[in-house]
Structure formats: C-alpha cells, structure tokens
N, C-alpha and C positions, 0 to 999 in steps of 0.2 A: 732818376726816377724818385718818385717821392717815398719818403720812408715809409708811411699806412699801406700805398701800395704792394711795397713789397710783402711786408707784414703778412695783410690779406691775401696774397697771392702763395705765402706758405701756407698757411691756415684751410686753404681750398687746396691745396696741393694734399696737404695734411688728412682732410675731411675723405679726400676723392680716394687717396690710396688706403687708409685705415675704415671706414666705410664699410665698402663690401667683405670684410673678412669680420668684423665685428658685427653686423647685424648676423649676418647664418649663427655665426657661435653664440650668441644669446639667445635665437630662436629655436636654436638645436641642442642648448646647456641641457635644460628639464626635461629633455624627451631620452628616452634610450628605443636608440635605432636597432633595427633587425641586424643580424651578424651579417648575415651577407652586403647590405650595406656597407658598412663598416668596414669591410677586407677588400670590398672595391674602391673605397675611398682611399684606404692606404695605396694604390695601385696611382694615386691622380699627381703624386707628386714626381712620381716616376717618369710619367707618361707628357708629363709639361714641360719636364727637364729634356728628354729625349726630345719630343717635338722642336724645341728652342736649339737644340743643339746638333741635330742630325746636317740640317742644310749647311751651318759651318763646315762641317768635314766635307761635303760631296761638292759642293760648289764652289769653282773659284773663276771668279774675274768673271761674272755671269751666264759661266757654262756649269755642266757635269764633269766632276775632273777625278776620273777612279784611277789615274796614271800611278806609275810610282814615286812620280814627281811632287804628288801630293802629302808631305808629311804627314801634316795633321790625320787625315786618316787613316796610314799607319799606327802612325803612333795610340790610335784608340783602341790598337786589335790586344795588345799587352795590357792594356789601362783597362777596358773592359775584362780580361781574363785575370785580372788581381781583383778586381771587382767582385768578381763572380765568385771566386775560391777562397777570400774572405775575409769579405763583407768589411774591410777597412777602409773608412773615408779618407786619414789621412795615406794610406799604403798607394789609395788607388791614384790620388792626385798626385803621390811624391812619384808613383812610375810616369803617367801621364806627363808631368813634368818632364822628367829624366828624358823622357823617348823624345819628346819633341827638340830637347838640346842635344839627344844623343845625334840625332837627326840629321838638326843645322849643323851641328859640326863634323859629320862625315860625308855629308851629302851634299 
C-alpha cells in the first residue's frame, strides 16, 4: 500500500474515533447541566460496560450456556461481589483474574 494511503487512513481513523467524544465536550464545556443530568450520565459508562460484557459470560459457541461448565460466569459472581463491597478497580480484576485461573486449573 502506498505510504499517504496509509497516513490518511489513520488520520480518518483518528478524526472518526476522537470526533464524537470531542464535539459533545466543547458544546457541553460553558453550560452547567441540571444535577439530575449529570448523575445519570455517570450511570452511562456503567451501563456500556455491562451491555459489552454480559453476552461474553452467557453465550458460548452460539447458545445460552448458564451450565457449570461455563467458567467465565462464575467466575463474575466473586468479581462482581469484590466490586460491589469495594469499589477497587484493581481488587475487582485481580479476583476476576484469580477465579477464572482458579477455574481452569481445577475444573
């Protein structure tokens, strides 16, 4: 491939992903939103995460797999309960971790 090509092909890669998160926050810098706004917004990264990551644990090999065959979502039931009791990013992913190796290697 030619080198500009490529060039330009970041550059709109670039434009396409920084884009949408940088126009809202300039058009949203000067204003101060209502609180209730605001405490729903904290709720969206939540809610993105979870959507993205529910169907990994429930689906495998293009079914529903709630067996106990399914590690992975075991291993969420302790990850999310370090989550929840607290609020440590690294605590929740080092159990997360743990359980899915504790997992493979006894399972």
């Amino acid at each position: 491939m030619d080198q500009r090509l490529i060039f330009l092909t970041i550059v709109g890669m670039m434009a396409v992903t920084y884009g949408p998160r940088f126009i809202p926050a300039l058009a949203l810098s000067s204003r101060n939103l209502p609180p209730v706004l605001v405490r729903w917004l904290g709720y969206v990264p939540t809610a993105v995460l979870s959507a993205m990551l529910f169907p990994s644990l429930v689906i495998r090999h293009g079914s529903i797999d709630l067996s106990f065959s399914n590690i992975f979502l075991w291993a969420a039931f302790p990850t999310l309960a370090v989550m929840i009791f607290t609020r440590s990013f690294f605590g929740t992913v080092a159990v997360g971790m743990a359980s899915v190796a504790a997992a493979r290697y006894f399972f």
